[in-house]
C-alpha positions, 0 to 999 in steps of 0.5 A: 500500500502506498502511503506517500508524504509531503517533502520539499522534493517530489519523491513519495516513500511506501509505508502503512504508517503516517510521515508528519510535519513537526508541530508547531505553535499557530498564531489565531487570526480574529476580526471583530464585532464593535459594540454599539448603543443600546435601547434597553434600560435594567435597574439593577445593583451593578459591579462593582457592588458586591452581590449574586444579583450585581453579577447576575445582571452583568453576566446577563448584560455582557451576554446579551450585547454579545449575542446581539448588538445594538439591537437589542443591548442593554445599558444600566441603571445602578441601584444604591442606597445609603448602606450602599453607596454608589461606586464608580458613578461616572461609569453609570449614566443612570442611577437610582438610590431606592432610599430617596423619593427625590431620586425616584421622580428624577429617574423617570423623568429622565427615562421618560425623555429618552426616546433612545429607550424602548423597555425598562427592565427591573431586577427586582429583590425585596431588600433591593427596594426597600421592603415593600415600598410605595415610592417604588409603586409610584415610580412604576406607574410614572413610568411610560415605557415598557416594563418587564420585572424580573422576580429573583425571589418569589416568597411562599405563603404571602399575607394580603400586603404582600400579595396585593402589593405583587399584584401592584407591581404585575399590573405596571408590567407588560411581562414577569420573569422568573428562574423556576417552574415553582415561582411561575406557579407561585405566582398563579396560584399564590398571587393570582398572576395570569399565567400569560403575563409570566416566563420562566427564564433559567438563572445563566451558567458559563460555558467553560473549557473544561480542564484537568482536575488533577492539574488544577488541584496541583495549582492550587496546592491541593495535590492528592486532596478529595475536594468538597466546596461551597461558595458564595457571599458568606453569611448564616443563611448559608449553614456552612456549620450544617457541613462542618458537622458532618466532617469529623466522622467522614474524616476519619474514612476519608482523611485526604478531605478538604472542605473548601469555603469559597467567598468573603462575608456578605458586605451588609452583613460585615457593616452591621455585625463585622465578621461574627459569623465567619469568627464563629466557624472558625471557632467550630472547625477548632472546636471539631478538631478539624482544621487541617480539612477546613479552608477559608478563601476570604475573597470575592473570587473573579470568574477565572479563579472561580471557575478553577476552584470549581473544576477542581472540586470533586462535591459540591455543596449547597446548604442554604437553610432558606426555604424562600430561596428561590434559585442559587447562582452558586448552584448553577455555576456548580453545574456547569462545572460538571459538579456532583451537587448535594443540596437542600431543597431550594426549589432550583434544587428540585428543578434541576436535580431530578433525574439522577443529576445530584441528591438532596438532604433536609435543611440542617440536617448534618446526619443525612449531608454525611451518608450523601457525602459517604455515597459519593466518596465511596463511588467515584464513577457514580458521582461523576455521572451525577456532574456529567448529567448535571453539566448536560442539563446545565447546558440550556441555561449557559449565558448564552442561551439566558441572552437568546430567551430575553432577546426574544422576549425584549423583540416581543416588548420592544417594538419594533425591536429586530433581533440581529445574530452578532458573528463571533470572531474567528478563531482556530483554537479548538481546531488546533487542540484538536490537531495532533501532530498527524492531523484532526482527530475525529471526535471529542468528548466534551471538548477534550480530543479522543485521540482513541477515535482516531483521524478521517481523510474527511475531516482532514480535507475539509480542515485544509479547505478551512486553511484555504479559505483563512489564507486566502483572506489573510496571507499570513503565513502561520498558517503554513504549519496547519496547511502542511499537516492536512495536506501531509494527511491527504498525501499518506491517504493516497493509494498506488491506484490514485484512491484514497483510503478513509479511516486512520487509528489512533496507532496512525494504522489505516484501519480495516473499515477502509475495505468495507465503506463505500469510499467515494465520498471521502475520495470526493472530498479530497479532490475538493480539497486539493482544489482550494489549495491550488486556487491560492497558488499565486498567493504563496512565495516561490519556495512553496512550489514543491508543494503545489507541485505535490498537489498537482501530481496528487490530483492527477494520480486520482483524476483517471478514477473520477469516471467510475464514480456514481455517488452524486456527491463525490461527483460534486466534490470533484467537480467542485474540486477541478474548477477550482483548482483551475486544471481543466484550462490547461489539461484537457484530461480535467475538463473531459472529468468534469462534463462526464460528471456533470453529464452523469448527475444531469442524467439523474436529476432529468431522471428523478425530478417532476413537476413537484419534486426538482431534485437528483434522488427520490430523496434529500439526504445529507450534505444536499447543497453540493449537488445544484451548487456543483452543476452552477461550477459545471457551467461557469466552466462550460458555459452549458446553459442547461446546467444552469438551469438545472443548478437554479431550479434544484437549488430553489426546489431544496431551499423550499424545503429548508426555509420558511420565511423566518425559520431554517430547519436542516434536513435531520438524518434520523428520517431523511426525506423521502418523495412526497413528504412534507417538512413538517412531519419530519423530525427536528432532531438530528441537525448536523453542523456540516449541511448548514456549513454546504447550505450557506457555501453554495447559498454564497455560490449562487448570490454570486450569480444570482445576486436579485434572489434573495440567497445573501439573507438567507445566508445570515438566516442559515448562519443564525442557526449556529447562534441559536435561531433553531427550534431548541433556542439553543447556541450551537457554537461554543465561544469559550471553546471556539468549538462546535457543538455536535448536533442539535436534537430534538430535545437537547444539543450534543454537547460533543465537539469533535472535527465535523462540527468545529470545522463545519462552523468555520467554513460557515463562519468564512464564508462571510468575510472578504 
């Protein structure tokens, strides 16, 4: 078998095993998105005051102006009052001290006059507003702007006073917002909300690049260390002497247990009773003899640090003896950390750790917190399950996501509000992860390379294109490293017959599936490959000639095959492949290529398509846009007019199918989709990355020729789709990885993020820059 890699010279060697390129570091090439005005207004306590709900709103904020511009961004008014005095206020172009009436009246006012402003949102907290306050009444009914109040706390059991003065507040709002089932359902039952006025919007979570617990332990000085933490602004509600009741009889079984207390005391609490509660558990921990497992890390963590101290944790505990607590950020950070959790049951608790995602254990009760804490240390693979399906869950409620929900809603409220879906910056880092030093590994778990899975010439030529494509707009030659290793990939595919083997182990062995699989495809994609490589040519210094010159003999060895090829997609991809590439000008042997398999998929298309079914098979399948979008490159080449037609009513027939009006839908591979079936009866679930890549690639195709159809906004329709514009309302993308998920099902994103994907998503995200 041959096997021949890429060297600064045209000779080949013959080997089953992969010849590579040396690794080296690559340089990440990003444009940006600028950050412009904003319409809505959220009253709020704001950083750098130190609380969850000062957080939660600047998460919330940053979120939101990320995922969508100026169209519907958030600036803040910032609440404080005579405890709290307000810091940095030249930062705020609105404030509010919720302790003068004076202030209140100058507030609306103002808002009142900025036309700038289409809706006021409130977070609203209790002791945020000064209990039940009239002045706060006064000011939402002087307000003559759209308001939406977020209800942090939903308080069980309300007196007359209280409910009538909730209602107060639902009668001034166009919408309630929520963070549980259980507060909608307080507010129905308990204050006669009308469910119509209320949306549950979950409490955010960060996606994170998840790292190495052992390593984040040796950071932090916890080397061989079974971790247990709690965080959050320390105060009694917290209970933290509810766990350390537990720890002396769990240390005698355990004695490498730490017990980590996670964040400073709460500022109020410090103004008013100094630091008498954290005195207090120090003095128990002595009392308890447990020193040496008990640290207190008396700091407002920033998200980094945090972050790490919650990966590195092995439980996670929460154990507020707050029954009125509605939800917990600490909670869902802890989730979306990949914590096993053990908490009390706030309602958050009850929500989200069903279905075998965390345990639960009574308010104060120290004896059933030690047999939970017992269980898990005991079974490690069990508490690691827990925090997996915790982290699947959690997935939903990233910052993300939380910005898409209220977007919507501020759309909804806002008029006449217009959502725009922001392009993230470019950037290659989790396909250099990716990368080893013999190319793309196939698959991922989370976003950790599997190198067990092993490497496809697929994956490999689309990463070159990719290359292709950010060279073509860039010229920067840090690039090349990458360049060379997915060609050097394609190069050691190649057979002595010109064909292309598919399937490489983890031991850089070709595997015996390449006997078995109906390889065309791949050798299709491969061809395609090549041609972007040779169309950037001109764009390279002479001493890479070797290289094209490599790239032509490749291509050439594989060329007599093409005519045997029946799969319509290889047909496309070589098609696709020899235009660009620019072969068939000079060589003959290419353009004879090129119409025999432009002729074959024209024969299929006249065979297979009627009045209402203009397609090449009885069937869309995957990958559809490749097809019209090859016959469009037959005849730039060829200038046959009926390929033409061909290609534009093939491709107008399919967008029917994945359009409507506002909404994209890709053709799911759990049912294919068969002659005479409509769109609706097919499953939403099984949406890969890779037909909204081919989908917007050929949408950018056809604008080019066709530029009066409409297909440029369909392009940033389709491209919507990575950002969250799909039926789950969930972000595809993953911006703190640069990777992308793996697919999005009926019920839930795969949260997987292998080479398909990641490289799906860059070839989309490229398609849109010069």
């Amino acid at each position: 078998m041959k096997a021949s890699s890429l060297k600064e010279s045209n000779t080949s060697n013959s080997s089953k095993r992969f010849h590579f390129f040396k690794k080296q570091n690559e340089k990440n090439i990003n444009s940006g998105n600028p950050q412009l005005n904003a319409s809505i207004l959220m009253l709020t306590t704001f950083p750098p005051r130190e609380c969850g709900i000062a957080t939660y709103s600047k998460d919330l904020m940053e979120s939101v102006n990320k995922a969508f511009g100026n169209s519907c961004a958030i600036k803040i008014c910032a609440l404080h009052d005579t405890k709290h005095p307000l810091e940095q206020s030249d930062s705020f172009d609105y404030s509010l001290d919720t302790d003068s009436t004076e202030s209140y009246n100058r507030l609306h006012s103002k808002i009142n006059r900025d036309e700038s402003i289409k809706l006021v949102m409130i977070q609203h907290e209790f002791g945020l507003f000064n209990g039940y306050s009239d002045m706060f009444i006064d000011f939402l009914k002087s307000l003559k702007k759209t308001i939406i109040v977020a209800f942090h706390t939903v308080i069980p059991n309300p007196d007359s006073k209280l409910i009538n003065y909730v209602r107060e507040i639902a009668s001034c709002a166009q919408c309630l917002t929520v963070m549980t089932n259980s507060s909608q359902s307080l507010l129905v039952n308990a204050y006669g909300i009308h469910p119509s006025k209320i949306k549950v919007i979950t409490h955010g979570t960060h996606l994170i690049e998840h790292k190495n617990r052992e390593e984040l332990k040796s950071k932090y000085g916890l080397d061989q260390k079974t971790v247990i933490s709690t965080f959050g602004l320390l105060g009694p509600g917290k209970s933290i002497e509810t766990t350390l009741d537990a720890l002396p009889e769990l240390i005698k079984v355990f004695p490498d247990l730490m017990f980590l207390v996670l964040g400073k005391s709460h500022p109020t609490l410090v103004k008013n009773e100094g630091e008498s509660y954290r005195e207090f558990l120090v003095q128990k921990t002595k009392a308890l003899k447990i020193e040496a497992h008990v640290s207190f890390v008396n700091e407002f963590l920033p998200l980094d640090k945090l972050l790490d101290y919650l990966q590195l944790t092995d439980i996670y505990l929460f154990t507020s003896k707050d029954p009125n607590q509605a939800v917990s950020g600490t909670f869902a950070y802890a989730m979306s950390c990949g914590c096993p959790i053990i908490s009390t049951p706030i309602p958050h608790a009850k929500e989200f750790l069903s279905e075998n995602k965390g345990l639960m254990f009574d308010f104060g009760d120290s004896q059933k917190l030690t047999a939970h804490l017992r269980t898990l240390l005991k079974d490690k693979h069990y508490r690691e399950n827990l925090g997996l399906n915790g982290l699947h869950a959690s997935s939903a409620t990233s910052w993300e996501n939380s910005a898409l929900a209220h977007g919507h809603l501020f759309q909804k409220f806002a008029h006449p509000t217009q959502l725009v879906y922001q392009k993230p910056e470019i950037k290659l880092d989790h396909l250099q992860k990716m990368t080893s030093e013999v190319g793309l590994i196939q698959f991922a778990k989370l976003n950790q390379p599997d190198i067990t899975s092993g490497y496809t010439l697929d994956d490999n030529a689309r990463a070159l294109i990719v290359i292709c494509e950010y060279y073509k707009r860039t010229q920067n030659i840090s690039l090349m490293p990458l360049l060379k290793k997915y060609f050097s990939f394609i190069l050691n595919c190649q057979r002595n017959n010109g064909r292309f083997f598919n399937y490489v182990d983890d031991h850089q062995n070709f595997t015996p599936q390449n006997d078995k699989v109906n390889l065309e495809d791949s050798n299709g994609r491969a061809i395609w490959a090549l041609g972007h490589l040779l169309e950037i040519e001109h764009l390279f210094p002479a001493k890479y000639t070797y290289l094209f010159n490599r790239a032509k003999e490749c291509f050439g060895d594989f060329i007599p095959n093409a005519v045997h090829y029946n799969s319509p997609r290889a047909m496309a991809f070589i098609i696709k492949g020899i235009v660009l590439s620019g072969l068939a000008q000079t060589d003959s042997r290419y353009m004879d290529t090129l119409k025999k398999s432009a002729s074959k998929l024209s024969k299929m298309y006249l065979h297979e398509s009627g009045p209402n079914w203009k397609w090449f098979e009885p069937y869309l399948t995957y990958g559809n846009s490749v097809l019209p979008e090859a016959m469009l490159e037959a005849h730039k080449l060829t200038k046959i007019e009926n390929y033409k037609v061909i290609a534009f009513e093939s491709f107008n027939f399919l967008l029917q199918h994945l359009f409507d009006h506002d909404k994209f839908t890709v053709i799911s591979n759990q049912t294919w989709f068969l002659r005479g079936d409509s769109i609706k009866e097919c499953s939403l679930g099984g949406q890969q990355p890779i037909d909204v890549a081919y989908t917007i690639l050929a949408l950018k195709n056809f604008h080019d020729m066709f530029s009066n159809e409409g297909y440029e906004k369909k392009m940033e329709l389709a491209f919507s789709w990575f950002m969250g514009n799909n039926h789950l309302k969930q972000i595809i993308y993953n911006p703190c990885t640069t990777g992308c998920f793996d697919g999005l099902e009926l019920k839930n994103v795969n949260l997987n993020q292998g080479a398909e994907s990641t490289v799906s998503y860059l070839l989309a995200r490229l398609a849109f820059e010069e």
